[in-house]
C-alpha positions as CSV (number, residue, x, y, z in Angstrom):
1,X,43.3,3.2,-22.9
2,X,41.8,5.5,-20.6
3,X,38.8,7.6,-22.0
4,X,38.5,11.7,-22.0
5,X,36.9,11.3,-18.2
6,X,40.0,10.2,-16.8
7,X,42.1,11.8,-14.3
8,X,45.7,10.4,-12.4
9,X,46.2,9.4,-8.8
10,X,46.9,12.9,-7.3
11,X,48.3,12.2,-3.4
12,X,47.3,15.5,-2.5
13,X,43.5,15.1,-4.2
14,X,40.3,15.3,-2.8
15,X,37.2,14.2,-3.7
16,X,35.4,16.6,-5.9
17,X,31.7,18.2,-4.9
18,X,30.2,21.7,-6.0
19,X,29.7,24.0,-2.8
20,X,25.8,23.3,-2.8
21,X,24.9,25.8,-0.8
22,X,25.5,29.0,-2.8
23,X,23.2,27.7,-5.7
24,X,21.5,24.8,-7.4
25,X,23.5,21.9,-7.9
26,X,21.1,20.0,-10.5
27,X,19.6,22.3,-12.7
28,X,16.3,20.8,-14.5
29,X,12.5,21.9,-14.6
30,X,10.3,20.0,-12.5
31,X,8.3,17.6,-14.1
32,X,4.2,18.2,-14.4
33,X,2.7,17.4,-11.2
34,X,-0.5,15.6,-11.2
35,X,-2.6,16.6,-8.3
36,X,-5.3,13.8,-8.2
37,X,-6.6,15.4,-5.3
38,X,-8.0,18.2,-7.2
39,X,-8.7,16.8,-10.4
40,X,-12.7,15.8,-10.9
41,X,-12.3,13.6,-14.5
42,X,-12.8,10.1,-14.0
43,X,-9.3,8.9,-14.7
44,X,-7.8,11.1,-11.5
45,X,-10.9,10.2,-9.7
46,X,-10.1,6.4,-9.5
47,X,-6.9,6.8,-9.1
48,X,-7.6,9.2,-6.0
49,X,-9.7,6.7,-4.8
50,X,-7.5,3.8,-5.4
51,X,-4.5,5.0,-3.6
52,X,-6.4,6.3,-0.5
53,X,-7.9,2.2,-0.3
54,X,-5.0,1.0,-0.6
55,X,-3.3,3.2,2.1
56,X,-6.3,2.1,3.8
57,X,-6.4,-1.7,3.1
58,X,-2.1,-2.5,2.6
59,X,0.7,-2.4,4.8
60,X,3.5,-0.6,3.0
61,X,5.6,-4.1,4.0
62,X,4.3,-7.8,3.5
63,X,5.4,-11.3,2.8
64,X,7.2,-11.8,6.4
65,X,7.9,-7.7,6.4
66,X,10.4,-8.8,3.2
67,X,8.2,-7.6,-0.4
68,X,7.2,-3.7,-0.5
69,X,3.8,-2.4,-1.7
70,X,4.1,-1.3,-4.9
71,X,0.5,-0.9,-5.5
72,X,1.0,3.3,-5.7
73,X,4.1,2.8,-8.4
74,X,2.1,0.5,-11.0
75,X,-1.4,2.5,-10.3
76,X,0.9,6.1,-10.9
77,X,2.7,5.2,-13.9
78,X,-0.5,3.7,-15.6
79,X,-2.1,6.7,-14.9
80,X,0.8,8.6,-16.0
81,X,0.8,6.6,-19.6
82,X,-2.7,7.8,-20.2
83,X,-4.8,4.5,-19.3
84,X,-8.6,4.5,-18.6
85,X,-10.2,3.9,-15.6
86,X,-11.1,0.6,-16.1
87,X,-7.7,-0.5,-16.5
88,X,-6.6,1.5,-13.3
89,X,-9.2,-0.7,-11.2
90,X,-8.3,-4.3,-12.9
91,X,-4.0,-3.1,-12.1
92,X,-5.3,-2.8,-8.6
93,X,-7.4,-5.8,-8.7
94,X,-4.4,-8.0,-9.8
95,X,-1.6,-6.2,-7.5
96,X,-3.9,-6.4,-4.7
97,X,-4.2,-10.5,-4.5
98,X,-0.7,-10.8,-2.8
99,X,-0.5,-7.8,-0.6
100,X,-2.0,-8.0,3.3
101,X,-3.6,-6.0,5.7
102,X,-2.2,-3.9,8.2
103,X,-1.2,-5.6,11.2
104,X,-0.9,-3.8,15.0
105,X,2.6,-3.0,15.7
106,X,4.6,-3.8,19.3
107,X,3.3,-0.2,20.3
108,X,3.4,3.1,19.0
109,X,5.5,5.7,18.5
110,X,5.6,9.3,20.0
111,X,7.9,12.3,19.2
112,X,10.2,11.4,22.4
113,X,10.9,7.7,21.3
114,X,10.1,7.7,16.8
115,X,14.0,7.4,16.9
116,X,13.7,4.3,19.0
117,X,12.4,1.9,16.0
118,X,14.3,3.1,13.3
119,X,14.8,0.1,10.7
120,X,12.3,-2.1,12.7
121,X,9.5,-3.2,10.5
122,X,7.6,-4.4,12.8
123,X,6.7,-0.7,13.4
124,X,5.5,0.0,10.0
125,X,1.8,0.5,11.2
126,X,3.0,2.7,14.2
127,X,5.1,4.9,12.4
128,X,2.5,5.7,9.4
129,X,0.3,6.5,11.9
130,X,2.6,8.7,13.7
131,X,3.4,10.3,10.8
132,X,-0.6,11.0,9.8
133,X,-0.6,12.6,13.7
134,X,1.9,14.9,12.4
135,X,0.2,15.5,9.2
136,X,-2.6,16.8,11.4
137,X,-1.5,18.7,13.4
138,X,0.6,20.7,11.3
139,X,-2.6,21.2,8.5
140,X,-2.2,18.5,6.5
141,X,0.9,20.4,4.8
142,X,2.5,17.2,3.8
143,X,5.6,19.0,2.4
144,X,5.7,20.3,6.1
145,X,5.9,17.2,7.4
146,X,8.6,15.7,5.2
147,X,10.6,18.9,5.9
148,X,10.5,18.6,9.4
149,X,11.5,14.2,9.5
150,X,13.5,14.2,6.4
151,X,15.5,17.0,6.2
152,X,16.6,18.3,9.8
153,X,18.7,17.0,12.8
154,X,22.3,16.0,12.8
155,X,22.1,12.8,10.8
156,X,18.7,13.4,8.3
157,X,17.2,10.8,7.1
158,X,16.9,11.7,4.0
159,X,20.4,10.2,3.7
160,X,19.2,6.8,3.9
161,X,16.3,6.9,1.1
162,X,18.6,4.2,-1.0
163,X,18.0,1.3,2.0
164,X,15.4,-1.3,1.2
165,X,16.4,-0.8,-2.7
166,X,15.3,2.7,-3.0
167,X,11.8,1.7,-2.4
168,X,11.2,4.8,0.2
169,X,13.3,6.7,-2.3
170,X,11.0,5.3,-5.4
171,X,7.7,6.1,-3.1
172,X,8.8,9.5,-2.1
173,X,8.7,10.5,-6.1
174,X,5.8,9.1,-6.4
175,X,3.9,11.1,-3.6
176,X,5.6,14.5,-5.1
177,X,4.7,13.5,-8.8
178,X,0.7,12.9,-7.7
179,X,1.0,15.6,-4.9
180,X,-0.4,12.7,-2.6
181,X,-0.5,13.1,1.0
182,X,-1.1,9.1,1.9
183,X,1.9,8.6,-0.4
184,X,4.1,11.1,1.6
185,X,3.0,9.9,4.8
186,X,3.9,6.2,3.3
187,X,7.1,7.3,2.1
188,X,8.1,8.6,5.7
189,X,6.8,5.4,6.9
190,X,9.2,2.8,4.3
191,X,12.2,5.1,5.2
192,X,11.8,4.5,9.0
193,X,11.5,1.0,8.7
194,X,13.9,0.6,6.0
195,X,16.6,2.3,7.6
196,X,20.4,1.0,8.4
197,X,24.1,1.1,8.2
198,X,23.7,2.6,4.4
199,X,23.2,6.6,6.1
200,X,26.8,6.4,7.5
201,X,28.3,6.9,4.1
202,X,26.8,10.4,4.2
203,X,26.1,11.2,7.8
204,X,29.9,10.4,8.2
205,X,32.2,12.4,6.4
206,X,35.5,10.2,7.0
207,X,33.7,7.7,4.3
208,X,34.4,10.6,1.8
209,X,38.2,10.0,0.7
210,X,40.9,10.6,-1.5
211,X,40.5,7.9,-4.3
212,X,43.0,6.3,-6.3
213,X,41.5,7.6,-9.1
214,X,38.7,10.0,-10.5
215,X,36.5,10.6,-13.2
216,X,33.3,12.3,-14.0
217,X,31.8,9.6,-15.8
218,X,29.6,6.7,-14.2
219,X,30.2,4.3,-17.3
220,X,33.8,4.7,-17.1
221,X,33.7,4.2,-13.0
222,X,31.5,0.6,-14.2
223,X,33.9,-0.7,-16.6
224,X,36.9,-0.3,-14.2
225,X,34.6,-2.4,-11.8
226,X,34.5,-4.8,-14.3
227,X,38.4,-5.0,-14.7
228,X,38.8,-4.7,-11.3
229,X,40.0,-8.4,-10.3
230,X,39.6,-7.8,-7.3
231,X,35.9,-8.5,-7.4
232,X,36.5,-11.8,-8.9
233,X,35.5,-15.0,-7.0
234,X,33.6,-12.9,-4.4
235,X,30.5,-14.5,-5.0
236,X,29.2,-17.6,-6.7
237,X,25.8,-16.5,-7.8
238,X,23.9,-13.0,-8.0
239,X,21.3,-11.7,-6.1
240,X,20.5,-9.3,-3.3
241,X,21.7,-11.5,-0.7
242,X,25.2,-10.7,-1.7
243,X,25.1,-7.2,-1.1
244,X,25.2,-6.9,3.1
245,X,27.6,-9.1,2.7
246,X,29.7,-7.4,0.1
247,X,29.5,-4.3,3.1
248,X,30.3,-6.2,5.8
249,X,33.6,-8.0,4.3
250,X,34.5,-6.0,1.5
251,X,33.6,-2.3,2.3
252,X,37.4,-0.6,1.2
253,X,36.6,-2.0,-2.3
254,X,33.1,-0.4,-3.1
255,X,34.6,3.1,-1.8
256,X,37.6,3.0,-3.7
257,X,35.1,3.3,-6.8
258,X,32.2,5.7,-5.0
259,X,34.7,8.2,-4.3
260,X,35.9,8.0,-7.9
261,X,32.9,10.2,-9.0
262,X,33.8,13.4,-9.8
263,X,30.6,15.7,-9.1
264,X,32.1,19.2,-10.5
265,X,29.1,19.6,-12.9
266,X,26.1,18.3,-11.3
267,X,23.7,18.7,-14.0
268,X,26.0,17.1,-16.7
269,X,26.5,14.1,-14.0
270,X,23.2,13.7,-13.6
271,X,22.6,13.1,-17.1
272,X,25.3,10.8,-17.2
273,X,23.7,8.7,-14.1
274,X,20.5,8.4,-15.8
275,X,22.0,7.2,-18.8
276,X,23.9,5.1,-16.6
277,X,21.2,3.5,-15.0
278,X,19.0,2.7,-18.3
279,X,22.2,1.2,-20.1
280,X,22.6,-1.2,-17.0
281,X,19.2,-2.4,-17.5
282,X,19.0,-2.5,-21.2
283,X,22.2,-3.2,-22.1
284,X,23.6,-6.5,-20.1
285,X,21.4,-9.5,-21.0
286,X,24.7,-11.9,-20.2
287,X,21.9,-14.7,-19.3
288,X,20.0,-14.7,-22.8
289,X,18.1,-12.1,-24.5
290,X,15.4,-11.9,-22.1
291,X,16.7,-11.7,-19.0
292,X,16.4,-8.4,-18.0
293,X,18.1,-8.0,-14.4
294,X,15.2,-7.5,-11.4
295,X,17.9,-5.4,-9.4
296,X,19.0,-3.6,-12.6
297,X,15.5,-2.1,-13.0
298,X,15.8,-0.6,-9.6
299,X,18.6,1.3,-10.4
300,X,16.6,3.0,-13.1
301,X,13.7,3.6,-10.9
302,X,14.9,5.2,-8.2
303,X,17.0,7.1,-10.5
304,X,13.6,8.6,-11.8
305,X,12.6,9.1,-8.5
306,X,15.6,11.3,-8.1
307,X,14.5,13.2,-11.6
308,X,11.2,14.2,-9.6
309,X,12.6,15.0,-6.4
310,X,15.7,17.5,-7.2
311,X,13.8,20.3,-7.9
312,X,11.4,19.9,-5.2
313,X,14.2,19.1,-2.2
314,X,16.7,21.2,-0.4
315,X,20.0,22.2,-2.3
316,X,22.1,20.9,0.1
317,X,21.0,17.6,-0.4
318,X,21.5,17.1,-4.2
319,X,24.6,15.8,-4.0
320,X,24.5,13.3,-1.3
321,X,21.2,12.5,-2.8
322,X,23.3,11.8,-6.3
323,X,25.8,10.2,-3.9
324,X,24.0,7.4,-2.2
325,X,22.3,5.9,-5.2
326,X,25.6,6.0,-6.8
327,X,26.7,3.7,-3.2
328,X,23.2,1.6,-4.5
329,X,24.4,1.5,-8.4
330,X,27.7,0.0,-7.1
331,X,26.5,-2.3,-4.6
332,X,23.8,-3.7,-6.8
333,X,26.5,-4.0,-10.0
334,X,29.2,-5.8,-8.1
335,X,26.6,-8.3,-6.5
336,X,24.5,-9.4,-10.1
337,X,28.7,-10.2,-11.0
338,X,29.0,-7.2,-13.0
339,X,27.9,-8.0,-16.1
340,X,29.2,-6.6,-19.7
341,X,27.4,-3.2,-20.3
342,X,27.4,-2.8,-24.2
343,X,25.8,0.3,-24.8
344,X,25.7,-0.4,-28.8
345,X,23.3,-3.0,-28.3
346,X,20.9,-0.4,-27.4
347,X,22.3,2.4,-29.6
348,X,22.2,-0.6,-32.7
349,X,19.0,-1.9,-31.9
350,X,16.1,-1.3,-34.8
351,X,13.1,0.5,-33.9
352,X,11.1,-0.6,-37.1
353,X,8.8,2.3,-36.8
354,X,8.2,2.1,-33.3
355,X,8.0,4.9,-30.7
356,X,7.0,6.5,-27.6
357,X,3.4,6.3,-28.3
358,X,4.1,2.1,-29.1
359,X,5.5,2.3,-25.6
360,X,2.7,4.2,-24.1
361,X,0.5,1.0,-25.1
362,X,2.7,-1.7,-24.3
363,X,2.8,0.5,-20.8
364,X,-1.1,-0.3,-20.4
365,X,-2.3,-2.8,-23.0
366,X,1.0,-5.4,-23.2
367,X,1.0,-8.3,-22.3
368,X,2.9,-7.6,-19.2
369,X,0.8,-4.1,-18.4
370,X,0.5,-5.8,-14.9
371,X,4.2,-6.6,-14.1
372,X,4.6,-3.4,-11.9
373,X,8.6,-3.2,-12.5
374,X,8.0,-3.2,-16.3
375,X,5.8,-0.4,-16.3
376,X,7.8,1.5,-13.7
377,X,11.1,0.9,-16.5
378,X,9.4,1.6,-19.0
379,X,8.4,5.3,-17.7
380,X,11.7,6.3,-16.2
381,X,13.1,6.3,-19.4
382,X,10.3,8.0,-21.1
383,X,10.6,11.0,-18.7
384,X,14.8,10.4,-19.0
385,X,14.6,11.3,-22.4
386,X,11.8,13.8,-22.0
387,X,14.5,15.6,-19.8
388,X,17.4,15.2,-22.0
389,X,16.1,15.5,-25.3
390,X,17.4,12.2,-27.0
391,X,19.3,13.3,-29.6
392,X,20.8,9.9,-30.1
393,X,17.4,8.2,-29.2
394,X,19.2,6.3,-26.7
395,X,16.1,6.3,-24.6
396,X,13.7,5.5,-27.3
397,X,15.8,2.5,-28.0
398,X,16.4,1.1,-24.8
399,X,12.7,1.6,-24.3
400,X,11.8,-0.7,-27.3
401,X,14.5,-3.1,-26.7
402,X,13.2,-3.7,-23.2
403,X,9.3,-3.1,-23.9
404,X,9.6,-5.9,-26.7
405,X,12.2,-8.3,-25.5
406,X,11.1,-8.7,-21.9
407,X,10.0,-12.3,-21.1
408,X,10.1,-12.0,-17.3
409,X,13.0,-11.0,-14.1
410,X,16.5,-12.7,-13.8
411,X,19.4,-11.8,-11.7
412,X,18.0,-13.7,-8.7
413,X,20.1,-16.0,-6.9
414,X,19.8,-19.2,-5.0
415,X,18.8,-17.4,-1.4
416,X,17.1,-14.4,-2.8
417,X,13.7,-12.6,-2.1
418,X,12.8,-9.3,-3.0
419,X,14.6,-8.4,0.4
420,X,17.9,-6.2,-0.2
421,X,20.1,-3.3,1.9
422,X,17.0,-4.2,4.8
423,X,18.6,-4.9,7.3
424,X,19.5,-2.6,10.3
């Protein structure tokens, strides 16, 4: 049966995508910004202080240039579910034990040669500093500066926020949501060095192409994945290690399925994706009731990155900003072995009295308040359904499913670190 979504093989069809430029493409409020820098109460005060020592102490890369800081994302989102000061300094106490200090890079950059080092992380110090140049001498208008390195020249590199799993995508939401200059200039700094083959899909326009079939709905594009036997036997195990190769070898079948998304209503598919993204993580425990997926999770997170940045970036860029974590949603489902996604257990699932304010505390006082992922998950889907209302509590579900049930990351496989889409 094909669902309401569903549209037939037209020869003569081309992919569908609103003409961006003669108005918004995704239509929502910005979300409250947080402006730590201004803010003189204790709670925005550590957190100021916190994130400047950290941008200070950390490299943005560790663990042989393969784990990402993601001492900003815990510290924000605590902050962001209301907890005290104290707790704000133990997070960074405990999320500060494995990261390392900055180390020199080959050589800097300068404005003649940044281009040079794209996707080398050896350059991570070189490029943060080149950035915080910039940030100088253009005021310390840090929106100025991403406007000028993310969103001009021929190929932008905005188009390539998704590499490194969406972490320079993730830490670009973060700097807009706590109007934090370090953040911004780290952001710029993880999408240099995370950089690679991943901005082709949008920079190059013969990627776009008439598919075999369309449909507006992300969920429907999943389950055809699923069907699809043409994924089967690709790879023995999940994990992140499968995904460069799942470009390099099998290419034709991810596009056949990312240019089945029918962006005609960006706003409605938007909503759609986000729903997407929490029903992958809250709905496909294959593995045992526990195992929530540690690739899954960034899906959902850079998602909510996306939530903060739409009404801050360029129109022109919505889409292909929609587009390219759609290419991540794909790549990411096809190598964890694209599990089941039941959406009933979610919308089935008992909340016995609990809500958003039982979440909030699990957020900061649970037992896994200092897993950064969990509390990053957690608040996507808080602000998701903060956006769209949750009529059906879809959110609110998936939010205490996962907030109780969680017993630690699966989905890794034999060869995997936290490395994924880094290469060049």
């Amino acid at each position: 049966m094909f669902s309401a979504f569903t549209t037939f093989p037209n020869p003569f069809f081309v992919p569908r995508f609103v003409a961006v430029g003669l108005g918004v493409a995704v239509d929502i409020k910005s979300v409250a910004v947080h402006d730590v820098e201004t803010r003189h109460d204790k709670r925005a005060r550590t957190l100021k202080h916190l994130l400047k020592l950290n941008h200070v102490n950390h490299s943005i890369v560790y663990h042989q240039l393969q784990f990402h800081n993601h001492m900003p994302h815990i510290l924000g989102s605590a902050y962001l579910f209301g907890a005290r000061a104290h707790h704000l300094n133990d997070v960074y106490e405990n999320e500060s034990k494995e990261l390392e200090h900055w180390e020199d890079s080959p050589n800097e950059v300068s404005t003649y040669d940044w281009k040079d080092y794209l996707g080398d992380r050896r350059y991570q110090r070189a490029y943060v500093d080149y950035f915080e140049d910039e940030l100088v001498l253009n005021g310390y208008e840090w929106r100025k500066v991403l406007q000028i390195y993310l969103y001009q020249g021929k190929e932008p590199l905005i188009n390539c926020l998704v590499a490194g799993l969406g972490h320079p995508l993730i830490h670009l939401g973060y700097a807009y949501e706590l109007s934090s200059r370090e953040l911004a200039m780290e952001a710029l700094g993880l999408t240099a060095t995370s950089y690679n083959y991943l901005h082709k899909y949008l920079d190059v326009t013969s990627y776009t192409r008439n598919p075999t079939y369309s449909t507006s709905s992300p969920i429907e594009i999943l389950q055809r994945v699923a069907a699809d036997k043409k994924f089967d036997g690709l790879f023995e195990h999940p994990g992140g290690s499968n995904i460069d190769m799942l470009f390099t070898h099998h290419e034709e079948l991810i596009l056949e399925h990312w240019n089945a998304w029918q962006i005609s209503n960006p706003t409605k598919q938007f909503e759609d994706s986000q729903r997407a993204a929490t029903a992958l993580l809250a709905a496909t425990q294959e593995g045992g009731p526990n195992q929530y997926d540690f690739f899954f999770v960034h899906l959902l997170t850079t998602s909510h990155a996306i939530r903060i940045l739409l009404p801050e970036i360029p129109v022109k860029f919505h889409i292909n900003v929609l587009r390219q974590w759609w290419l991540l949603t794909l790549a990411v489902y096809v190598a964890q072995l694209r599990p089941v996604v039941d959406q009933d257990s979610v919308l089935g699932y008992e909340l016995e009295g609990k809500d958003w304010a039982w979440i909030d505390k699990q957020a900061v006082e649970g037992e896994w308040s200092m897993d950064a992922h969990y509390v990053k998950g957690l608040r996507a889907m808080k602000e998701a359904a903060k956006t769209w209302n949750d009529k059906d509590m879809f959110y609110l579900k998936a939010g205490v499913k996962f907030g109780e049930g969680f017993a630690g990351w699966g989905g890794f496989g034999p060869f995997d670190t936290e490395e994924i889409l880094g290469s060049p």
